[in-house]
C-alpha positions as CSV (number, residue, x, y, z in Angstrom):
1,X,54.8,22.1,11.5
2,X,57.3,24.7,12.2
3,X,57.6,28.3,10.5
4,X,60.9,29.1,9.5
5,X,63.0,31.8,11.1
6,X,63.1,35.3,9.7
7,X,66.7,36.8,10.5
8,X,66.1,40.1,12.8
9,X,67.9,43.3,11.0
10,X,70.6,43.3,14.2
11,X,71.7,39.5,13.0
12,X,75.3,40.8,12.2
13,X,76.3,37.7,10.9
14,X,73.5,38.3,8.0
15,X,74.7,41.6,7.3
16,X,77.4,42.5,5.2
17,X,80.3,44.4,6.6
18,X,80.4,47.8,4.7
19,X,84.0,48.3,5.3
20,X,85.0,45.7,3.5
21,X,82.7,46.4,0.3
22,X,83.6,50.0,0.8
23,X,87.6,49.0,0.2
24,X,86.6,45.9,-2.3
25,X,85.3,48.9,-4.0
26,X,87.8,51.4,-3.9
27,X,91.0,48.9,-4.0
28,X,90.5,48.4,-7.8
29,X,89.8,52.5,-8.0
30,X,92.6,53.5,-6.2
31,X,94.7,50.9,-8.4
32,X,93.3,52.0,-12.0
33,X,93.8,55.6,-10.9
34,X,97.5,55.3,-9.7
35,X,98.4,53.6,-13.2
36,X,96.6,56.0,-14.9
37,X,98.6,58.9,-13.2
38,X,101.7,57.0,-14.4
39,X,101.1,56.5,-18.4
40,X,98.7,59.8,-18.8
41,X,102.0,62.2,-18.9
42,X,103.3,59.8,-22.3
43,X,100.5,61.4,-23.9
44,X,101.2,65.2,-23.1
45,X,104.4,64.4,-25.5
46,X,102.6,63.5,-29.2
47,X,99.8,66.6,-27.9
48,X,102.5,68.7,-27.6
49,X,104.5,67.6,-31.0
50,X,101.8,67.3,-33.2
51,X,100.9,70.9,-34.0
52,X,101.2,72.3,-30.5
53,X,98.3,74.1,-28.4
54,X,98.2,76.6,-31.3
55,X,94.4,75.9,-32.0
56,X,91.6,75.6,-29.3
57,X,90.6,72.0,-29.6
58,X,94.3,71.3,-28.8
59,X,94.5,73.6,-25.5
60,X,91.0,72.0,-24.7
61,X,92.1,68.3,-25.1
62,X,95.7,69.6,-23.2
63,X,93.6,71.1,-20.5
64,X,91.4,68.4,-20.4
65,X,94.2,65.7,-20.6
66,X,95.8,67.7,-17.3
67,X,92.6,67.8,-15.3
68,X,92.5,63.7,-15.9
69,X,96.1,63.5,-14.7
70,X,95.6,65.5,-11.7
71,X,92.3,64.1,-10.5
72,X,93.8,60.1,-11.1
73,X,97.1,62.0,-9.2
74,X,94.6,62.5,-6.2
75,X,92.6,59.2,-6.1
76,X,95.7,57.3,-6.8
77,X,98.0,58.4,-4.3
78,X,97.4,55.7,-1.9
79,X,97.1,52.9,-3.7
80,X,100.0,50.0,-1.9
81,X,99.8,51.8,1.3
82,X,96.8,49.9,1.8
């Protein structure tokens, strides 16, 4: 009767390769953020029509709106050159 084999922790061919998960992960990211960074700045124009930033939920949703565009700017930026 033979015990089957464990695999050792330094098997590499067991392990995954983090790289690879790391950019499987961050591919679609990289992708939803450049998009995003793209169509956010068509929504700045009805913001802006509507009523202005006259009132403080308007500046916050503004400010709010701008912090999403620059922050998809950022993590999008490299999306293709990959």
């Amino acid at each position: 009767m033979s015990t089957p084999s464990i695999p050792s922790p330094t098997d590499d061919a067991e392990l995954p390769d983090h790289r690879a998960l790391s950019r499987a992960a961050v591919r679609p990211l990289r992708a939803i953020a450049f998009w995003s960074a793209i169509a956010l700045p068509f929504l700045y124009i009805p913001l802006l029509l509507m009523e202005g930033l006259g009132s403080g939920s308007h500046m916050t949703a503004f400010l709010t709106l701008v912090a999403l565009h620059v922050v998809s700017v950022v993590i999008g930026h490299r999306h293709g050159s990959d």
